[in-house]
C-alpha positions in Angstrom: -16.8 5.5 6.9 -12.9 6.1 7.5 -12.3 10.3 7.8 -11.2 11.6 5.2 -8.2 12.9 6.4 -6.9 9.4 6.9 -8.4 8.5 3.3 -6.3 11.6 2.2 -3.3 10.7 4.1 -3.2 7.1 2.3 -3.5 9.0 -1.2 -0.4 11.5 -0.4 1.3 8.3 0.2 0.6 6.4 -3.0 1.5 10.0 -5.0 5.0 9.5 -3.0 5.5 6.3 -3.3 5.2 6.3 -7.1 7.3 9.3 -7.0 10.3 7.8 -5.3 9.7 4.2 -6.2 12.7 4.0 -9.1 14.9 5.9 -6.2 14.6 4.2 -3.9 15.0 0.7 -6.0 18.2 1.7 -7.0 19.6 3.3 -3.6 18.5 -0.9 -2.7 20.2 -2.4 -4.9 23.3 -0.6 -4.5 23.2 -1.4 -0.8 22.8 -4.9 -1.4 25.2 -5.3 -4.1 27.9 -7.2 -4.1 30.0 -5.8 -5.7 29.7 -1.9 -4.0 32.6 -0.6 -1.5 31.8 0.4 2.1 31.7 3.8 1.1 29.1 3.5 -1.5 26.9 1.7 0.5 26.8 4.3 3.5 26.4 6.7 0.9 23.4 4.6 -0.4 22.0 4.2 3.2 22.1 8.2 3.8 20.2 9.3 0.6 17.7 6.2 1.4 16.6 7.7 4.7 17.0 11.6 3.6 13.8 10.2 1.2 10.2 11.3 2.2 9.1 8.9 5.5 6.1 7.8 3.3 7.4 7.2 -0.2 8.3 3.5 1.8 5.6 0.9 0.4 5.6 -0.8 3.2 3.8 2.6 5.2 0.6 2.3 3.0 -2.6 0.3 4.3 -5.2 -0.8 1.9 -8.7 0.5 2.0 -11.9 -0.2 0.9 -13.1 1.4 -2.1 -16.5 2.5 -0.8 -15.9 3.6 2.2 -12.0 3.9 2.9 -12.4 1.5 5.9 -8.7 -0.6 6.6 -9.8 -3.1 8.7 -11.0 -6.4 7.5 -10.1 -5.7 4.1 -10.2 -8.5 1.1 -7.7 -8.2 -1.5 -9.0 -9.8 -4.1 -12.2 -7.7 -4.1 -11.2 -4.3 -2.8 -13.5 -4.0 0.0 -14.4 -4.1 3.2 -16.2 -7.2 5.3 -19.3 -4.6 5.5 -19.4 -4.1 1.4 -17.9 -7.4 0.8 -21.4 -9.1 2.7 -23.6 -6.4 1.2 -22.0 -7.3 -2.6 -22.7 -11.1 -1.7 -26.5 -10.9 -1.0 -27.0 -8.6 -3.9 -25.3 -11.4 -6.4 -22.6 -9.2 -7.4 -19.3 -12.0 -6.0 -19.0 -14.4 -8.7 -18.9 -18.0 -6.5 -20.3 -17.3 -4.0 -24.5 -17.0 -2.9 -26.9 -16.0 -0.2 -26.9 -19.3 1.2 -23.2 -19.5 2.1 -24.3 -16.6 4.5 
């Protein structure tokens, strides 16, 4: 089980992300533009890193819905190797059966 502090931590930065997400889109696109002056783009670049650390997708890890573990994580399920094995044997992964363990 991951503390829940960390588990907490992970949550704050979804909230931001979602928050920020048009922001920081558009500060993006105006810094890749092609058509924006020098100016605007340092501009862009200053309001981009005065945003919250943590509203940045790229700072969230994914976690396993049972127990908030990060490691050894499988996308397609949500969870964990631990859950993932544990939903296997009990027949819950469509595709897959005891005997591929």
């Amino acid at each position: 089980m991951a503390k829940t502090s960390m588990v907490e931590r992970e949550k704050k930065r979804s909230l931001l992300n979602k928050k920020y997400n048009k922001k920081r889109k558009e500060l993006k696109e105006l810094i890749s533009g092609p058509h924006s002056t020098d100016e605007e783009r340092a501009n862009a670049e200053l309001k981009l890193q005065s945003l919250p650390r943590d509203s940045s997708r790229s700072r969230q890890r994914q976690r396993c819905r049972f127990c908030g573990r990060s490691r050894a994580y499988n996308r397609l399920t949500g969870l964990c190797r631990i859950h993932m094995r544990a939903a296997v044997m009990n027949g819950l992964v469509p595709g897959m059966h005891k005997a591929s363990w």
